[in-house]
C-alpha positions, 0 to 999 in steps of 0.5 A: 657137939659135932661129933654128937651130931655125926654119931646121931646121923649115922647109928640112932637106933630106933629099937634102942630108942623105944627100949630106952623109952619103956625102961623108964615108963615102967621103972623097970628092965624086966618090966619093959623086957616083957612089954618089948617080947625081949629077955632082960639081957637084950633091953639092957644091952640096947639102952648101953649101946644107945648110952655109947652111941650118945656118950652120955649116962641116961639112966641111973638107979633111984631105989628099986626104980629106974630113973632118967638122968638129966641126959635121959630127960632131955633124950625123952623130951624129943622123943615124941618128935621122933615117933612122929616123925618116923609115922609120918614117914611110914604113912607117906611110904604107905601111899606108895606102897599100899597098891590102891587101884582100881576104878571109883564112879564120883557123881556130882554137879556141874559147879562142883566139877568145875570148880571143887573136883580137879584140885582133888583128883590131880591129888588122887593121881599123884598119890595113887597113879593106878587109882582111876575116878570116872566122874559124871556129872547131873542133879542132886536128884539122879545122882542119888538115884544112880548111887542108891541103883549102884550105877555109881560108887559115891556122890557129892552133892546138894543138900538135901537128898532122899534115900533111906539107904544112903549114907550121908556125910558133909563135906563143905558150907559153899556161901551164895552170893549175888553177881552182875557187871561190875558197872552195874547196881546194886553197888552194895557189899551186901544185898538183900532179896529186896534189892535183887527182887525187882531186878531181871534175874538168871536163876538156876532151873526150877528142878535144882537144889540150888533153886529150891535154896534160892526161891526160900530165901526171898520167900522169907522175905515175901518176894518171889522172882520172876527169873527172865532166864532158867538155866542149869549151869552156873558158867552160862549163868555167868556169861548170861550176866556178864552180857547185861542180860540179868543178875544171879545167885550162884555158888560162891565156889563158882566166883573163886580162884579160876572162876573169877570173872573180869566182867563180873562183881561179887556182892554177899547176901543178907541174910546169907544164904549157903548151901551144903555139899555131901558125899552119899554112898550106899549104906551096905557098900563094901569100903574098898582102899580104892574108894576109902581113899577118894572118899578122905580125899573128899573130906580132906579138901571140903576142911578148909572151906567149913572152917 
C-alpha cells in the first residue's frame, strides 16, 4: 500500500487518466483514440503505462467492449474527485494569472459602504492587487442617475430604482429592525408600528429609499410618524439613539458584526420589514474581466444573507 501511494505521489498522470476514463466510457481504444485527437497505439500505451504506474490490471476485454476490472471501478469512482480537484486548482491559478486591472467606479449608501463593501473589496485586492475600486457613496436616486450618465461603472443600491436603461440584478434581503437604549422600552423582542408610533422617533431623511420602506410599513397600519429627527446616515441615527434623544428603524446590516453598539438593543419588526439592495449597471455596458470580477464578488458576498 505504501509503495502505491509513493508511486501515485510521484508519476499520476493526468493524460493517462483521462485516457483510461474515455476508454471505458466509449468501450472502445479506437472510440476514445478519436474523442482524444490520439492514434489508437498512443490510448493503449497511456492506459499500460498507467496499469505499471498502479501495478494493478484495469481494463479487461468483455466481448468486443472494453470493461473495468474491479480495480479500474475503484480508480473511476475517485476520478471525478480528481478533475475537481484539478479545476479548482486551474481556477485559483487563473486569479493569479488572469492580469485583471484596471479601475471599476462602485456607488452605493452610506450603510452599505460601511457595513457590506470593506469585507468585499479587502477580497477584491488579494485576489487581483493591480484591480482598483473607487468607491463613492450618495442615495439610490443620484447613484442610478450617475450609472445611467456613465459617470459611474455599477451601483449597489436600494430597491426600487428608475432607469429604462439599467439592468438590475439583487444581491442580498438586509431585515429592518427597531433600536433604542438597551435601558429603555419597548422591551419586546418583536415590536409593531403601534409600539414605536407614539414614541420620539430618529428616521432617515424624507428622500431615502429607506424612508419611503419605513413610512409604508406603519402606513399600513394607519399610523404616521412624526419623526423628531430627519437624518441621512444610520451612524448619526444611532449616536442620536444612544444619547436617549429617540428610537429608530434602520438596516439590520448596521447592528451587526462591527456595527453593534454597546449602548443600543435590537428588536425585530412585526410584520417585518426589509428592503433589497441590487447591483444597477448600463444595459449596453461592455462587461470587462475588471468589472465581471467586482460584479461576482458583489453577488458572491450578498449568498450568505439571502439564504
Amino acid at each position: 500500500m505504501q509503495g502505491m501511494r509513493n508511486t501515485l505521489e510521484k508519476s499520476l498522470n493526468l493524460d493517462q487518466l483521462r485516457s483510461f476514463g474515455l476508454v471505458i466510457e466509449t468501450g472502445s481504444f479506437s472510440a476514445a483514440a478519436d474523442r482524444l485527437g490520439l492514434s489508437q497505439p498512443a490510448v493503449s500505451l497511456q492506459v499500460r503505462q498507467l496499469e505499471r504506474r498502479l501495478a494493478v490490471r484495469l481494463v479487461e476485454r468483455v466481448g468486443k467492449r472494453a470493461k473495468a476490472t474491479p480495480a479500474g471501478m475503484e480508480l473511476l469512482r475517485h476520478m471525478p474527485h480528481i478533475d475537481a480537484a484539478v479545476e479548482n486548482a486551474i481556477d485559483a491559478l487563473a486569479d493569479h494569472a488572469s492580469g485583471i486591472a484596471g479601475r471599476v467606479r462602485l456607488g452605493t449608501g452610506a450603510t452599505a459602504c460601511l457595513h457590506f463593501l470593506p469585507a468585499v473589496l479587502r477580497g477584491l485586492r488579494e485576489r487581483f492587487p493591480e484591480l482598483g475600486v473607487v468607491v463613492s457613496t450618495g442615495n439610490t436616486e443620484d447613484q442610478a442617475r450617475k450609472v445611467e450618465e456613465n459617470s459611474l461603472d455599477l451601483a449597489l443600491v436600494t430597491l426600487p430604482v428608475a432607469g429604462r436603461s439599467l439592468a438590475v440584478l439583487p444581491v442580498l434581503d438586509d431585515e429592518f429592525v427597531a433600536i433604542g437604549r438597551a435601558d429603555s422600552s419597548p422591551p419586546k423582542a418583536r415590536v409593531a408600528p403601534g409600539d414605536l408610533g407614539a414614541l420620539p422617533l430618529v428616521l432617515f431623511e424624507p428622500a431615502a429609499n429607506t424612508r419611503k420602506l419605513v413610512d409604508r410599513w406603519f402606513a399600513a397600519q394607519g399610523l404616521q410618524p412624526q419623526p423628531v429627527m430627519e437624518l441621512g446616515s444610520v451612524e448619526a441615527m444611532k449616536e442620536m439613539v444612544a444619547a436617549g434623544l429617540g428610537h429608530a428603524i434602520v438596516p439590520g446590516m448596521s447592528m451587526v458584526g462591527r456595527g453593534a453598539h454597546p449602548e443600543l438593543k435590537a428588536s425585530r419588526l412585526n410584520p417585518r420589514m426589509h428592503r433589497t439592495l441590487a447591483v444597477v449597471m448600463r444595459r449596453d455596458k461592455p462587461v470587462s474581466k475588471a468589472l465581471r470580477a467586482v460584479l461576482d464578488a458583489l453577488v458572491a458576498a450578498g449568498k450568505p444573507a439571502r439564504r
